[in-house]
N, C-alpha and C positions, 0 to 999 in steps of 0.2 A: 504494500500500500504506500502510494504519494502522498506526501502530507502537500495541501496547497497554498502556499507563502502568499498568495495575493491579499488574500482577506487581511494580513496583519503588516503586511505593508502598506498597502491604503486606508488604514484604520484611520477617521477620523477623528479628531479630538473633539469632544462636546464640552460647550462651554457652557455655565449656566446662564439662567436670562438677564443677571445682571452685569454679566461681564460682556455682554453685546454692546456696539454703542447704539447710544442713545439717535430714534430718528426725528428730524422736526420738520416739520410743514414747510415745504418752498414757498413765494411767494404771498406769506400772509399778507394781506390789509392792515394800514396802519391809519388810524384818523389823522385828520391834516383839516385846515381851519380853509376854506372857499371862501371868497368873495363874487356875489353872484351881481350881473346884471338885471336891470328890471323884468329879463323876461327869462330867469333865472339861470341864465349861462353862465360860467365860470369866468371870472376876468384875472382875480389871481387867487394864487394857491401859495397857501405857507406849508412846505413840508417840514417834518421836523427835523430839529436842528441846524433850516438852513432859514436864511431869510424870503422875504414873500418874491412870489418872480408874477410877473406878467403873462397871461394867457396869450398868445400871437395868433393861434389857429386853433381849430377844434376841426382834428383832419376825420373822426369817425364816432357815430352816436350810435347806440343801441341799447333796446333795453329787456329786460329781464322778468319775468313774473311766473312762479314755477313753486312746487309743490304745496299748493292750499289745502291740500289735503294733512297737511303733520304741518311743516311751521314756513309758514309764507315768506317768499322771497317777494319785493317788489323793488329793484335797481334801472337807475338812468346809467350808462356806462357812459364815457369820453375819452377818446385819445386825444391830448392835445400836446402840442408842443408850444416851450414856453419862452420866453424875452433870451434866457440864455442857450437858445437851440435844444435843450432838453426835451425827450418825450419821455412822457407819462402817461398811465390812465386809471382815469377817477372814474370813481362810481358813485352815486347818491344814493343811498338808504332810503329808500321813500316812505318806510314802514318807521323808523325810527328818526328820520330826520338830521343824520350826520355824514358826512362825505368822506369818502376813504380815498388811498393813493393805491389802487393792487399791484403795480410795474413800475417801476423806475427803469 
């Protein structure tokens, strides 16, 4: 009889769950303070930590309103680019009423 050496040369090591790292969200939303026109369009945005920049363009709008059945989403989304060539894109909470930055 062959003893078969594969099996305990590719033995893996199992680690336990706290020795994995840790994974976190790409991407999250961070509130950021909008200044809106009278017809509530963005004109500028303070993201944080920096100071407020000028809205220049609002190159793409859409909007969002999706599972009313468990916990209602209702968002205006924007991509705009801003005074210092930046784009970003904000979303409004239309349900709670605060503006978020989701992309830098």
């Amino acid at each position: 009889m062959v003893e078969d050496t594969r099996a305990t040369s590719r033995a893996v090591k199992l680690r336990s769950v706290s020795d994995a790292p840790r994974l976190r969200p790409l991407g999250q939303p961070h509130v950021v303070t909008v200044h809106t026109d009278k017809f509530g369009e963005p004109e500028f945005v303070s993201l944080p930590d920096k100071p407020a920049r000028h809205v220049e363009i609002i190159r793409e709008c859409w909007r969002i309103d999706e599972e009313w059945w468990r916990q209602p989403i209702s968002r205006e989304y924007r991509t705009v680019v801003l005074d210092d060539g930046g784009n970003i894109t904000l979303y409004h909470d239309l349900l709670k009423g605060l503006w978020y930055v989701q992309r830098v």
